[in-house]
N, C-alpha and C positions, 0 to 999 in steps of 0.2 A: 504493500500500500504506500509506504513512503517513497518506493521508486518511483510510482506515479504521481504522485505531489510534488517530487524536485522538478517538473518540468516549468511549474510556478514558482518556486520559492527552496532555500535550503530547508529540507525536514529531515530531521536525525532521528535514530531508531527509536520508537517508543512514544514520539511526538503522533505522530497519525493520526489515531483516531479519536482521539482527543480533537485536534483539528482539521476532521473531515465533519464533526459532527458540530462542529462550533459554523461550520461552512455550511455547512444545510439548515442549521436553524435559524443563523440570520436571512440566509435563500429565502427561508415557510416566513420570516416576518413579514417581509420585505415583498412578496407575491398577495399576502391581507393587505397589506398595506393600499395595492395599487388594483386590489380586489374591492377597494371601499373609496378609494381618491374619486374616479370616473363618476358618482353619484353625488357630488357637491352642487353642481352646478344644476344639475336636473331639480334638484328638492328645490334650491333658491326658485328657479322658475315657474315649477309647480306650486311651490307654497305662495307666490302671489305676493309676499310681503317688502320688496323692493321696487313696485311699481313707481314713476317717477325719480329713481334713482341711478346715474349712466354705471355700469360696471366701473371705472377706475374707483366712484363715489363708493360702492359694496365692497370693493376689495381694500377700501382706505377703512372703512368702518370694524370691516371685520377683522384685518390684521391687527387694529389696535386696539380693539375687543380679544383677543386671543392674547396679547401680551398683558393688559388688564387680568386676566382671569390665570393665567399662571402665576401669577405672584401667590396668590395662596395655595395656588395648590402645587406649588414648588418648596413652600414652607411646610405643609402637610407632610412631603415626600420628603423632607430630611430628619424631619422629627422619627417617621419610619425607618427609617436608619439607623437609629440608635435602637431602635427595637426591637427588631429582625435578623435573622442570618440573611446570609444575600439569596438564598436559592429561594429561600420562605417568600423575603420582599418580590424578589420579583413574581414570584408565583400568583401570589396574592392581587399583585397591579393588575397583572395580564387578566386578571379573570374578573376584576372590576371593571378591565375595557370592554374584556367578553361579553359581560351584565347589559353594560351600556349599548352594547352592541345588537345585544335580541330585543331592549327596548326600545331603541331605534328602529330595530325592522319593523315593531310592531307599530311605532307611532307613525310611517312613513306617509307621505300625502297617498291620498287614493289608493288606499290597500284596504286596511282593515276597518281605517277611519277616514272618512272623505277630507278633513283639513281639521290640521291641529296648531291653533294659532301659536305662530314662531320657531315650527321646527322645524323649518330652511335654514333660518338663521342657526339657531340652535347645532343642527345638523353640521352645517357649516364650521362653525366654532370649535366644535368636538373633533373633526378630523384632522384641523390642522394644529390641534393640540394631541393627538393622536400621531399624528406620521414623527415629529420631533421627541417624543417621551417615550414611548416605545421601543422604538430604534435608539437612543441614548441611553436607554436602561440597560441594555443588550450589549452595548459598547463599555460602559460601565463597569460591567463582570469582563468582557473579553480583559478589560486590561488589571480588572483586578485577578484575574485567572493566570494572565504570564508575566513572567519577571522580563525587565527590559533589555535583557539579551535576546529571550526566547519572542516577545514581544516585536522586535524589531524583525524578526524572520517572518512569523508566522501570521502577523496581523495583514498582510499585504493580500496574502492567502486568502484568507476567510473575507476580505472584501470584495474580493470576485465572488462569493457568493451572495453577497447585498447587491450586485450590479445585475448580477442576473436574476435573481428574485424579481429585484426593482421590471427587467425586463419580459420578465417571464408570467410576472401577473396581468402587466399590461397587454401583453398577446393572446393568452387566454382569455380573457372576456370578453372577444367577438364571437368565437369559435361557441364557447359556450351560450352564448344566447342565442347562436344560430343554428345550436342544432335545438335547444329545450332544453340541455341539461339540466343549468342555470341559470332562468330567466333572470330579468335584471332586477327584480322586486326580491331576490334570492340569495344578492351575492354579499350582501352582511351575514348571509346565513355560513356559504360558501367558505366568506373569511375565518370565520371561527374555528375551521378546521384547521391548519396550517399552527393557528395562533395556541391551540391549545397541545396540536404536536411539537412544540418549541417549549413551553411549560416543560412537558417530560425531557427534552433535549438537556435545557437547564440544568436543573436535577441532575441528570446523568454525567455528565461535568463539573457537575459541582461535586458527588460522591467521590469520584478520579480524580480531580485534582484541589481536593476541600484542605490538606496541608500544604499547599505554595506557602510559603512566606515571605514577603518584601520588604525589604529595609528601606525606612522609612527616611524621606529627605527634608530636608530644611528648605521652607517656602516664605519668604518676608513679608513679615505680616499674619503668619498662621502658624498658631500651636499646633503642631502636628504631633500626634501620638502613635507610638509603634504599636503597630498589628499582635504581637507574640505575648499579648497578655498583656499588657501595661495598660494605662489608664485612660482610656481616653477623655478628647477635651469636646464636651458637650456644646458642639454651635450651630446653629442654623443653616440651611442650606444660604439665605439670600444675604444674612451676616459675612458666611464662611466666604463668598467671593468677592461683595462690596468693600470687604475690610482685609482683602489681600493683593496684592498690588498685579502678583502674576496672575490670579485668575482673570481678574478683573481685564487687565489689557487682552485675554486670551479671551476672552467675552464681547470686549471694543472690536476686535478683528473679526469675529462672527458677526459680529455687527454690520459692518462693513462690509465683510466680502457678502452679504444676503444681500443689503443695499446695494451694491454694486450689482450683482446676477441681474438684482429683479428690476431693477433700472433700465438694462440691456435688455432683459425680455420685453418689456415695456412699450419700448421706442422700435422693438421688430417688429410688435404689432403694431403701430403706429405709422411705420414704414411701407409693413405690405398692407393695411388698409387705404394706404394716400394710393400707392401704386395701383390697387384692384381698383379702385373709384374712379380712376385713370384709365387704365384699360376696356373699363365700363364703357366711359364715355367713347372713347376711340372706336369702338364696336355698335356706337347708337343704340343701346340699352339705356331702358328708363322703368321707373317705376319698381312693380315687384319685380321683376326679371334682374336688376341693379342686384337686388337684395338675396336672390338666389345665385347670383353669380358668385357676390362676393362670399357667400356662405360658403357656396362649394369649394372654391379656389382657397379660403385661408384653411378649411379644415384636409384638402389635400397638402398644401402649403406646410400645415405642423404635422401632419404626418411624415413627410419626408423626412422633416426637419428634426423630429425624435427619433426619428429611426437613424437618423446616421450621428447624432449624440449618441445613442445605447450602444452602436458598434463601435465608434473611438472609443468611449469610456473601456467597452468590455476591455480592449484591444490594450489600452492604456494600464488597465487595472494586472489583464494577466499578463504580460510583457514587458511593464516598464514600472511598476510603481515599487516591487521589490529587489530591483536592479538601482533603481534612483537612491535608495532608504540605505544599499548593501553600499555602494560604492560613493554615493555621494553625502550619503549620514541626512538627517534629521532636517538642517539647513535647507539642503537640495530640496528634500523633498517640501517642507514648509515654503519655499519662496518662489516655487514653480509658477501658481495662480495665479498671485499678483503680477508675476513678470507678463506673463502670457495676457492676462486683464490690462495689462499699463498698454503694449504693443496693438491689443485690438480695440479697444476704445480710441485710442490716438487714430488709430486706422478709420473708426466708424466717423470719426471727426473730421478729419479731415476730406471722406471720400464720404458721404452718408448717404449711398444708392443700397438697394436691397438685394441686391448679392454682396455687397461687401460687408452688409450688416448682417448677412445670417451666415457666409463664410467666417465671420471673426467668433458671431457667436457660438459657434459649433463647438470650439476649442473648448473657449467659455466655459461653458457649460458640461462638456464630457471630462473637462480636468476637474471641474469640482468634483463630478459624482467618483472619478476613480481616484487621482493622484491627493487631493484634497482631504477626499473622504478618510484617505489612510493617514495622513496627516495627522488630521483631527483626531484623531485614535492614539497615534503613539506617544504625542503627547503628553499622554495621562498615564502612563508607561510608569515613570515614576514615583507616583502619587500613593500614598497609602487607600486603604478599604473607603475611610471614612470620607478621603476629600474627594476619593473618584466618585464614590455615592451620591455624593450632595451635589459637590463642583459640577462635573458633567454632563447632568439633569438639568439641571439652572442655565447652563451658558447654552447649549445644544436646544433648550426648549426656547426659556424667557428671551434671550438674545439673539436670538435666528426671528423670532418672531417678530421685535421690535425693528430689526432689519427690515422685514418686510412694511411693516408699519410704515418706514421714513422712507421709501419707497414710492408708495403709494402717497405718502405728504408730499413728496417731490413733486411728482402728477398734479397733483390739486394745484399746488403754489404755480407751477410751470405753465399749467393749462388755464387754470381758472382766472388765476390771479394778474400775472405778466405775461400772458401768451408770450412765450419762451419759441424763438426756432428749436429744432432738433436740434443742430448743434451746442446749445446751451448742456443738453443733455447732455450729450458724448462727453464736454466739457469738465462737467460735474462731475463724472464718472472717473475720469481722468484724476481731478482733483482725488476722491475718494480713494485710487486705488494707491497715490502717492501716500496720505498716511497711514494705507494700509501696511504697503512695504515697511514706513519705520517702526511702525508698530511690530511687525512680525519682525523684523532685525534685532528686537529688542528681546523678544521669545525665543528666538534661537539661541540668545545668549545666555538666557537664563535656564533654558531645555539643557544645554551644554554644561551649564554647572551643574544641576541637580545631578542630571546621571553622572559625572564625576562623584557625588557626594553617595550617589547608590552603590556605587562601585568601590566605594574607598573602605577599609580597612575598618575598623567593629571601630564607634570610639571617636571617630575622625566627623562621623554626622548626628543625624539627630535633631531633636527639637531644637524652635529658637522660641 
């Protein structure tokens, strides 16, 4: 089995199956995940309660309703921290989403009850507090499961299996609605299988590797307490990162590269809607026929368009992101994104036609989900139980969301306010991805000391 795994990544005797099953269960998250994403936008339209509202105005509301509503229930989930083993905690979460998830099927519009006022919105709110806590819960235990030797090999690995999940739910539910297996009123039912095979996966890694132990590093600004029975220091999830300086900038940079992404998605559709309304016209199309054109053409448009995002990501993820990690260390790989985001922004700016803008974002967007995605994992490499548990959750949920947030305020201020040309955007993005680089220049320095301080001799680390 490990002969077949080196073809991704170094696996030494023994490692396997441990991580092949750490690889299929993020795969089963990551396939619900994208078994329950497709239905957001249908309940909104059905539920009828955004009427007089343009999508940028829904997507501003609700981004910053979903960052609103993590704050307590990020502070819920660190108090559960201190409560639980890690295999119990997550057990327990997953099956509060499971909960929430059969009484969503059951409230949905036009099924059981013809309309239940706000649970578009509602609906809404819950997945994209869903797709970030779930998946960062998962990530959480990956890196409190390896030490950051075994970590830096192995993590690169099991995120080809999130890229093809991510890929793989997506694909199945056309197939699936079109023969009846799983009609679309069916596939929160759908998800909960996957979700609940992942529960037992946990478990099963957690029994096999429940004695790791990680020596614990010194983070300014945070009492850290070592794993092997010592004491630990009772804090908050939203204390433990606002009142430490590394997390906190590791939190600022998830900030940013969201704003930055969703910024760029933004202005794609911005771009190919000027152009389809363009081509409309050229074609002597008016009225509904305008409106079916443009529908057809942008939804073949993002199809294309995700389709060859999932094939660089894949491509990137199983070819290049454990070769970047091996030979270029932690740096390389943390400073890929932004470089790549500073180069295509600059590009959308100065050229802002719609190949230039969906060739630049392709990169974009497939280095986040793979070289990025790994990134963000090994990071937390050297963190103890406690501060992965809390840290991780908080910055991965609250601060990707708020990303999306200032995003969407971009839009409003841009559109509404100063009618903004496009270039104003590329612009902004630009700016954005410059202190994004200092900011991540400053993480790789402090990444580079901690694992120094993991690695140094019994005595030599420790709390501060």
């Amino acid at each position: 089995m490990e002969r077949g795994l080196r073809a991704f990544t170094d696996v030494r005797p023994g490692e396997g199956r441990t991580a092949l099953v750490m690889f299929t269960n993020v795969f089963l998250i990551l396939c619900a995940y994208y078994f329950v994403k497709p239905l957001r936008e249908g309940w909104l339209a059905a539920s009828g309660e955004v009427a007089g509202f343009s999508k940028i105005e829904v997507r501003a509301y609700t981004s910053f309703g979903q960052s609103l509503l993590l704050v307590p229930v990020v502070a819920a989930y660190g108090r559960l921290v201190e409560r639980w083993p890690r295999a119990q905690l997550i057990q327990r979460a997953t099956l509060f989403c499971m909960a929430t998830m059969l009484a969503f099927w059951a409230l949905q519009p036009n099924f059981l009850f013809r309309h239940v006022p706000g649970i578009g919105i509602a609906f809404y709110l819950w997945v994209g507090m869903f797709a970030v806590f779930v998946v960062a819960q998962f990530w959480a235990f990956a890196a409190d499961v390896y030490t950051q030797e075994r970590g830096n090999r192995l993590l690169p690995m099991i995120a080809i299996g999130a890229t093809a999940g991510g890929a793989a739910g997506s694909y199945l539910i056309e197939p699936l609605g079109r023969t009846g297996l799983v009609p679309a009123e069916h596939l929160l039912l759908a998800a909960l299988v996957p979700l609940g095979a992942s529960i037992w996966m946990t478990r099963l890694v957690d029994g096999w590797e429940g004695g790791v132990v990680k020596r614990p590093v010194r983070i300014d600004g945070a009492a850290d307490a070592a794993q092997g029975g010592a004491a630990r220091v009772r804090r908050g999830a939203l204390r433990l990162v606002f009142g430490t300086r590394y997390l906190l900038v590791v939190g600022v940079i998830m900030l940013l590269a969201n704003w930055v992404k969703t910024n760029g998605e933004n202005q794609l559709y911005d771009v190919l809607q000027r152009t389809l309304e363009a081509n409309a016209a050229t074609q002597g199309l008016a009225g509904d026929a305008v409106k079916g054109f443009v529908k057809a053409e942008t939804t073949a448009f993002f199809g294309g368009f995700y389709f060859w995002v999932n094939v660089l990501a894949l491509a990137l993820q199983a070819l290049v992101a454990s070769r970047v990690l091996r030979y270029g260390g932690f740096g390389a790989l943390f400073l890929m994104l932004p470089v790549i985001a500073l180069l295509s922004y600059a590009s959308m700016l100065l050229l802002p036609l719609l190949w230039v803008v969906r060739a630049m974002q392709i990169p974009v967007n497939a280095t986040d989900y793979s070289i990025q995605n790994t990134a963000r994992h090994v990071l937390w490499l050297p963190m103890s139980q406690e501060v992965t548990f809390k840290g991780k959750p908080t910055v991965d949920s609250l601060f990707v969301r708020a990303g999306d947030g200032m995003a969407a305020l971009t839009v409003l201020v841009g559109v509404q306010l100063v009618s903004a040309p496009i270039q104003t955007f590329f612009a902004w993005n630009v700016l954005l991805v410059a202190a994004w680089l200092v900011a991540a220049a400053w993480v790789v320095r402090e990444h580079r000391r901690m694992s120094r301080d993991a690695h140094a001799p019994h005595g030599l680390g420790g709390a501060s």
